[in-house]
C-alpha positions in Angstrom: 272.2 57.6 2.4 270.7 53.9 2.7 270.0 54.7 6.2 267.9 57.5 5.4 266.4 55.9 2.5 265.4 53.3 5.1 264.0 55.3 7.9 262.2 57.3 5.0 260.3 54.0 3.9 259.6 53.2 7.1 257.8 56.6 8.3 256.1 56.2 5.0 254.7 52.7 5.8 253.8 54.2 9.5 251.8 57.2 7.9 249.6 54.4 6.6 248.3 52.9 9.5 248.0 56.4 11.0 245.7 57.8 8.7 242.2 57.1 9.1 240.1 54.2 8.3 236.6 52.5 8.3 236.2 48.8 9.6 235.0 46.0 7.7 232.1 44.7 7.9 233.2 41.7 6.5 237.1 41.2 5.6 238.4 38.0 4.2 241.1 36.5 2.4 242.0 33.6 -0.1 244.2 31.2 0.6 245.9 28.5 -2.3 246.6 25.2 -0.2 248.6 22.9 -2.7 250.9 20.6 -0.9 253.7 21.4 -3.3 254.8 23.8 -2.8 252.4 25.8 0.0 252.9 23.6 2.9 256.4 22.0 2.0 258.3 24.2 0.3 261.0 24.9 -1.6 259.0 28.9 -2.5 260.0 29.5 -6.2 258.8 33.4 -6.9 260.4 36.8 -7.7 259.5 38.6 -4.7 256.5 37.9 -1.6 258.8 35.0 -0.3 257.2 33.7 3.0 259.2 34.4 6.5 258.4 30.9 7.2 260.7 28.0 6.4 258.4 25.0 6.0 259.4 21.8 7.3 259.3 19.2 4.5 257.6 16.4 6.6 255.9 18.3 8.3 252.8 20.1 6.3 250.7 20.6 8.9 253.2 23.1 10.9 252.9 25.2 7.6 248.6 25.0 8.5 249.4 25.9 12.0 251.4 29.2 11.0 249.2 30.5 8.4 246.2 30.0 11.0 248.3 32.1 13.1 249.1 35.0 10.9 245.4 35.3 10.1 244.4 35.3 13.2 246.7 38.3 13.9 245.3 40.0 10.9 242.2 40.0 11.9 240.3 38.9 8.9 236.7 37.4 9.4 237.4 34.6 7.2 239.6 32.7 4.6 238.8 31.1 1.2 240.7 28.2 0.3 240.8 27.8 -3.5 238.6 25.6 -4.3 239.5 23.7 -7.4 237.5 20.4 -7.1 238.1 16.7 -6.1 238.6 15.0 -9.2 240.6 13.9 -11.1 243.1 16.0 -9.3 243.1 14.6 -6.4 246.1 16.8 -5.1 244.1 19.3 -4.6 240.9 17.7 -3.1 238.5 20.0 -0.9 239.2 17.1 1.7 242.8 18.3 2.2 241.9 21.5 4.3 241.0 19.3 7.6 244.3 19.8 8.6 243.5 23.6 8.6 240.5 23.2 10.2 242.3 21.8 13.1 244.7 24.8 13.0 242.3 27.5 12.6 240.8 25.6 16.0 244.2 26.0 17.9 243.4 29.6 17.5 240.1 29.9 18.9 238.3 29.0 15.6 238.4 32.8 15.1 239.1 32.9 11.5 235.9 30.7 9.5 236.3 29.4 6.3 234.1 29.8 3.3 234.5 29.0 -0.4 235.9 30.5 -2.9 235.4 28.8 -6.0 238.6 28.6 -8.6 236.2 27.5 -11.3 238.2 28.0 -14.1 239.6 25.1 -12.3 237.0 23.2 -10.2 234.1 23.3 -13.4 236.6 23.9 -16.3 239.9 21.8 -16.3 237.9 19.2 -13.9 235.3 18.5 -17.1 238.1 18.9 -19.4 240.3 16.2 -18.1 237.3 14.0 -17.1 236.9 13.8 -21.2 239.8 13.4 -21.8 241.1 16.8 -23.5 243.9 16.9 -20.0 243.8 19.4 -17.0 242.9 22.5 -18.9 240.5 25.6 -19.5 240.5 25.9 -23.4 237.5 23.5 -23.6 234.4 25.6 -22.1 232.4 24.4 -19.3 228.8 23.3 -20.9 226.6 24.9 -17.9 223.4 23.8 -19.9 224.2 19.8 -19.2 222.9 19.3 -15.8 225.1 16.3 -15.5 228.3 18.9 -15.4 226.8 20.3 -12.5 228.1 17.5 -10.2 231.7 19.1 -11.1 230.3 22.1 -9.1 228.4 20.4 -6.3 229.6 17.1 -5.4 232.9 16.7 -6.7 233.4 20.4 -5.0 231.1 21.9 -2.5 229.7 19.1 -1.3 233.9 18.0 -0.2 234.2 21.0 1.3 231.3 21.2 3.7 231.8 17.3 4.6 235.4 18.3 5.6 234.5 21.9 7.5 232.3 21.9 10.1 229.0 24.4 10.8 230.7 25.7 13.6 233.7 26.4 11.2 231.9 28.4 8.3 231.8 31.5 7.8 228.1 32.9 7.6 226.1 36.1 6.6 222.7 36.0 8.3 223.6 32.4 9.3 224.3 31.2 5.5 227.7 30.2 4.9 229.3 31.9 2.2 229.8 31.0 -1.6 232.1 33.5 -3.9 232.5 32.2 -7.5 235.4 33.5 -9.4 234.7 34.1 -12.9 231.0 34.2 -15.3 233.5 34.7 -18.4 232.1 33.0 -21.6 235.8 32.0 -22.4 235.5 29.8 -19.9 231.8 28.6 -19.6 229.2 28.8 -22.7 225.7 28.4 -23.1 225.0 30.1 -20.0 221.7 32.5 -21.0 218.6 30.7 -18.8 221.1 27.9 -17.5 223.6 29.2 -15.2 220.3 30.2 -13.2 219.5 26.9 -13.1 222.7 25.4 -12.4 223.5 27.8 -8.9 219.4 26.9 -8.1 220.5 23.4 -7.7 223.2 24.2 -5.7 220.7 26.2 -3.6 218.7 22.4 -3.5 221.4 20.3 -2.5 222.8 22.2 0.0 219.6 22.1 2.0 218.9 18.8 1.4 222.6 17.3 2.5 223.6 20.2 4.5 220.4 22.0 5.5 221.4 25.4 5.2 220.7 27.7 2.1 223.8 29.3 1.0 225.1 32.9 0.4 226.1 33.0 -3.1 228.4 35.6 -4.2 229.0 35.2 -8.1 231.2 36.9 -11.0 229.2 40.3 -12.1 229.5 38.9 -15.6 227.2 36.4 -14.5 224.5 38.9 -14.5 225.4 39.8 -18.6 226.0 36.3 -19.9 222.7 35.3 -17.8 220.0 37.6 -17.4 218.0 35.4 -15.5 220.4 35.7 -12.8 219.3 39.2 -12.0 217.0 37.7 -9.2 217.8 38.2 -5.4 216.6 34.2 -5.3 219.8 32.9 -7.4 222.1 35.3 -6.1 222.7 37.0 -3.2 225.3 39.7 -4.7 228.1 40.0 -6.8 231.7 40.9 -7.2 234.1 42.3 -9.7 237.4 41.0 -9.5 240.5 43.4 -9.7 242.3 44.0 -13.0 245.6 44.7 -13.0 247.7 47.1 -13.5 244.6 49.7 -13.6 242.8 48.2 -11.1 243.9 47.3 -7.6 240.4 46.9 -6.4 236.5 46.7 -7.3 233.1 48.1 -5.8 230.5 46.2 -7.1 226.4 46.5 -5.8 223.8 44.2 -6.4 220.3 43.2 -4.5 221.4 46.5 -2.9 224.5 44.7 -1.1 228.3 45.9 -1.5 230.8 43.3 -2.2 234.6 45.0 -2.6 237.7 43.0 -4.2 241.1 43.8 -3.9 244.7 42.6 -4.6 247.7 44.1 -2.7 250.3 43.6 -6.3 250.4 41.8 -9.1 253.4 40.0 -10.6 257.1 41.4 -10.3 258.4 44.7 -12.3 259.1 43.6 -15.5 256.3 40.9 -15.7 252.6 41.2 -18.0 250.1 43.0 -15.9 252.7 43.7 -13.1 250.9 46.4 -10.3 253.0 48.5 -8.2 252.6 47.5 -4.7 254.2 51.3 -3.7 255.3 50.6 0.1 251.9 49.6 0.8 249.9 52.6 -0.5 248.2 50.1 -3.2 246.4 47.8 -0.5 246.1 50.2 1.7 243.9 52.6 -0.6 242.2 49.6 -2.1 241.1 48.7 1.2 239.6 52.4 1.9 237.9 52.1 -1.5 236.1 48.9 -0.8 235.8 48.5 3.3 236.0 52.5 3.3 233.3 52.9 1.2 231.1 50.5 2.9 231.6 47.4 1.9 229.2 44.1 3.0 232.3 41.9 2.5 235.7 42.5 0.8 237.9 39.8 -0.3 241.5 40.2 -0.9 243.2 38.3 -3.2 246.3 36.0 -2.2 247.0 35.5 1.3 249.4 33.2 0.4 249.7 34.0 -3.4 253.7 34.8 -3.7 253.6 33.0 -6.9 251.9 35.8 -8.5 253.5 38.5 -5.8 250.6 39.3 -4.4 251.2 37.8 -0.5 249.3 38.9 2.5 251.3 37.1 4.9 254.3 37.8 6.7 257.5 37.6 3.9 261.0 37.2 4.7 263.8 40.4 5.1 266.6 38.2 5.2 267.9 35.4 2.4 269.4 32.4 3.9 272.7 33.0 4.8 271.2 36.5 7.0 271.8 39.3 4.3 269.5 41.2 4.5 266.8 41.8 1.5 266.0 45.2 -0.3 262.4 46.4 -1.1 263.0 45.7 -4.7 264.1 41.7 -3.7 260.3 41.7 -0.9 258.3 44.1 -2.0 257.7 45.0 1.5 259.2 47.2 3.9 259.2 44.9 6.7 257.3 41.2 7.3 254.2 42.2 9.2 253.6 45.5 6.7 250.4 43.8 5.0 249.1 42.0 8.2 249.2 45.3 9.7 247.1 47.1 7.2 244.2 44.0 7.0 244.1 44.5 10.8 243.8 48.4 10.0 240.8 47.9 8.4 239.1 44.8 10.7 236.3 45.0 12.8 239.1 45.3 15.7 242.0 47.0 14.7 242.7 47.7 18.1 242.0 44.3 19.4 243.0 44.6 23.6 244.4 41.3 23.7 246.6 40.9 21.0 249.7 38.6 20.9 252.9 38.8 19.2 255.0 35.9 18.5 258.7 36.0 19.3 259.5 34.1 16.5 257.1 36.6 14.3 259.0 40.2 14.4 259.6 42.3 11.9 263.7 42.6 13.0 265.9 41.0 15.4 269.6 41.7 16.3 272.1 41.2 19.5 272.9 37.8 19.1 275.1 35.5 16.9 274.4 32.1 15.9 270.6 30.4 14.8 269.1 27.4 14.2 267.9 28.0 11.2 264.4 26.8 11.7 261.3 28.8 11.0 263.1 32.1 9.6 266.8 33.2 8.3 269.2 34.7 10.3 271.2 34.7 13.6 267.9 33.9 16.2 267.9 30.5 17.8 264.1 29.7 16.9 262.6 26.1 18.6 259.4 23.8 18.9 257.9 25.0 22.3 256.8 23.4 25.1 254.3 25.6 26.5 250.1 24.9 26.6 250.2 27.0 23.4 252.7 25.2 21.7 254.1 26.6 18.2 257.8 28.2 18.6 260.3 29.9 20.8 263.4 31.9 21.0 265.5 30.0 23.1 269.1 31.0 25.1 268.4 34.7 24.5 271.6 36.0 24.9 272.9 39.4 26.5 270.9 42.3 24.5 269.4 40.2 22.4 266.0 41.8 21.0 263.1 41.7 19.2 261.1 44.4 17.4 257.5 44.9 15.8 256.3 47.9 13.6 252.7 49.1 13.3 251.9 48.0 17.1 248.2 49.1 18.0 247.7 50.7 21.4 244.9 52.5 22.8 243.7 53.0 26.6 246.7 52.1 29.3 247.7 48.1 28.0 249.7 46.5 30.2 252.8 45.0 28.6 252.6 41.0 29.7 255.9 38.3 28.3 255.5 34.8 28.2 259.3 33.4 29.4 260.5 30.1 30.4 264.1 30.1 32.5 265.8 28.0 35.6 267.9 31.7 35.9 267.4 33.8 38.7 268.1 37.9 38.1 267.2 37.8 34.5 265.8 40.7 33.4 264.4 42.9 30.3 262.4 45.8 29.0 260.4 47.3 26.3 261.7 49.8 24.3 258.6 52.2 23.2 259.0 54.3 19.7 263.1 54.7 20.7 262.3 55.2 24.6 263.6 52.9 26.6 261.0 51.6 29.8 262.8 50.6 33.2 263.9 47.1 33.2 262.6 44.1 36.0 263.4 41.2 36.9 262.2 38.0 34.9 260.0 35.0 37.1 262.1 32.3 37.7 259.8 29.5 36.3 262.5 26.1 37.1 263.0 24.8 33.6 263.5 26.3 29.9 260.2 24.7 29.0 258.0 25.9 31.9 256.9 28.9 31.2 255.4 31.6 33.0 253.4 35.0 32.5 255.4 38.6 33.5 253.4 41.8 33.6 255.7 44.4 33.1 252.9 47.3 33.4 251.2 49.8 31.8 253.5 52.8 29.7 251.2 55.6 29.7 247.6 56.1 27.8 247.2 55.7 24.2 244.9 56.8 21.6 244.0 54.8 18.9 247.6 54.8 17.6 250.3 53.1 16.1 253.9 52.3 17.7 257.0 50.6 17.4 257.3 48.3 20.1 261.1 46.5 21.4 261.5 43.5 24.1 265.1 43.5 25.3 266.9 40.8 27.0 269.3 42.6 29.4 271.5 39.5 30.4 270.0 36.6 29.1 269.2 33.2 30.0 265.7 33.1 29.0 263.1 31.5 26.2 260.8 33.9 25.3 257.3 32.6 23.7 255.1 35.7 23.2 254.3 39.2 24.7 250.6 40.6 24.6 249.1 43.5 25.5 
């Protein structure tokens, strides 16, 4: 009964990637970047736990992976959370360089832009700055100019210092503001002054940066300040989601779309708690914001498992290798919400695109692990190739590895990345349950030298989706990456 409940989920999950979709114009994500826990661990949340077991001392391989999983999405761009420079300095705009170098491991394919926590970044900053603590219950005075360096130069001004031009993400060569929230709750006197206030933003970013920017603000802005219905203070606005009843927004202004999304919210039980549904929720919230047309779309919480609404890969094993149910992820395998951004990118069936050994959805044939990078029996390690990042190494006899959602089209040949001093190795590919002939591995004279195999092409494809299995029939081999 669990094994049909199982392969029931899964076809489920399939029949969402094979329906049809429109790509993005623009697709982006956000991305919180606190030290503790983000980069260093130890994850604290009900469900959404990242696959990835960060190394303590060592933040930046946290940087490196989530550069990598975004890059596999194949999102345009990613918004940090901004949420200013001081007093918290924890959480200073400066702190992303270390991304920025990752993001440039990938082929600086994924640009950043800014999205502005400013409940935080103009609230709590101001707040604790006069000495009332780190909090929001003291509303943001937007009609004292002097506030506004909470905005620009304890905030904005960080961030472009820290990511370069050739970094940011740009529409019509502007690079990209989105501010969270207009609510009065959190900033008052804002008739005539919030105008004002994103106008001098508009000023200093040409004069210190030379560019003017693309400002995407809060639709209440538009209500608590008329005067920012004027295609010169903003250039369009969003409407965040609202959960439960509202997994996703459509909001035109100055004639432009902007859609915003959230894959769930919270854990069952929990206030405000929205179904994720196998997928079904993100995947129709995409196809009612980049479906319907879309300029941008942003999607809540790449990395948000505190509030259960993670983008990125999460784990299907606990760490002793038991495997996790649904109602423990949330997900029905790691790469399910990956998959579906990629569904809806501006490549979804991108020709060169790499999987990472250590990045499957399920393993199995071998006993014994490491214990680094992800839970369960699979002998993960720091590689040594040009690339570097991680390997599988001593695959054993039958080990293998398997990704769901794979997207072929035209005849892609089938090419491993494997390192082994072991002649007569050999492996295959096991295609939605069909098994491909096997050959013989390149013997490339050392575990960390690694070499290139093209195993082929498998036949023609058609924009489609397929489950996709790397064998290892005896052994003896590292395996880095395959990529078709």
């Amino acid at each position: 009964m669990k094994r049909r409940a199982t392969a029931s989920a899964a076809a489920a999950a399939l029949s969402l990637l094979l329906s049809c979709s429109a790509h993005a114009q623009y697709l982006g994500v956000t991305l919180g970047y606190d030290y503790q826990p983000g980069l260093t661990g130890p994850y604290t949340a009900d469900q959404n736990m990242p696959l990835y077991n960060p190394v303590s001392s060592n933040p930046n391989a946290t940087w490196n992976e989530w550069a990598a999983e975004l890059k596999q999405s194949g999102v345009n761009f990613v918004c940090p959370n901004l949420e200013g420079s001081q007093p918290n300095t924890s959480k200073n705009p400066n702190k992303i360089a270390p991304f920025v170098t990752a993001l440039n491991n990938q082929g600086n394919v994924t640009k950043l832009a800014i999205f502005d926590d400013n409940a935080t970044s103009w609230v709590a900053q101001s707040s604790q700055a006069n000495g009332h603590g780190f909090a929001t219950s003291f509303p943001f005075d937007i009609s004292n100019s002097a506030n506004w360096r909470y905005i620009y130069d304890w905030n904005y001004k960080i961030f472009y210092q820290t990511v370069p031009d050739a970094n940011r993400f740009k529409i019509n060569g502007r690079p990209v503001i989105i501010i969270w929230t207009g609510n009065k709750v959190f900033i008052s006197n804002m008739q005539g002054n919030a105008s004002k206030a994103l106008l001098y933003v508009r000023q200093k970013c040409q004069a210190d940066f030379g560019f003017n920017p693309y400002i995407i603000v809060s639709k209440d802005f538009l209500t608590n300040d008329t005067t920012c219905n004027d295609p010169t203070v903003i250039d369009a606005a969003e409407g965040w989601f609202v959960p439960p009843g509202s997994a996703s927004t459509l909001t035109t202004f100055n004639g432009v779309k902007i859609g915003a999304l959230a894959p769930s919210f919270h854990a069952p039980g929990q206030a405000n708690y929205m179904d994720p549904n196998h997928g079904t929720t993100l995947n129709n919230a995409l196809a009612a914001t980049v479906g319907a047309g879309a300029l941008l779309t942003l999607c809540e919480g790449f990395t948000d498992w505190s509030e259960t609404a993670a983008l990125l890969r999460v784990r299907n094993l606990d760490p002793s290798g038991a495997a996790l149910t649904y109602t423990q992820t949330a997900y029905d395998f790691p790469n399910q919400r990956i998959n579906l951004l990629r569904k809806y990118s501006q490549n979804p069936f991108l020709g060169n695109l790499k999987f990472e050994a250590e990045g499957c959805d399920t393993f199995g044939g071998a006993s014994g692990g490491t214990g680094a990078f992800r839970n369960g029996s699979i002998k993960i390690e720091a590689c040594g190739d040009t690339d570097g990042g991680w390997d599988v190494g001593s695959m054993q006899s039958g080990e293998w590895f398997e990704w769901q959602g794979v997207p072929l089209n035209s005849a892609p040949h089938f090419l491993v990345r494997v390192a082994t001093p072991n002649a007569g190795r050999t492996g295959h590919f096991v295609i939605d349950g069909v098994a491909m002939p096997s050959k013989t591995l390149p013997v490339t004279g050392a575990w960390q030298t690694y070499a290139t195999f093209d195993f082929g092409a498998y036949g023609t494809f058609t924009n489609s989706y397929h489950t996709v299995r790397f064998v290892s029939d005896n052994g003896g081999i590292n395996f880095n990456w395959w990529q078709l």
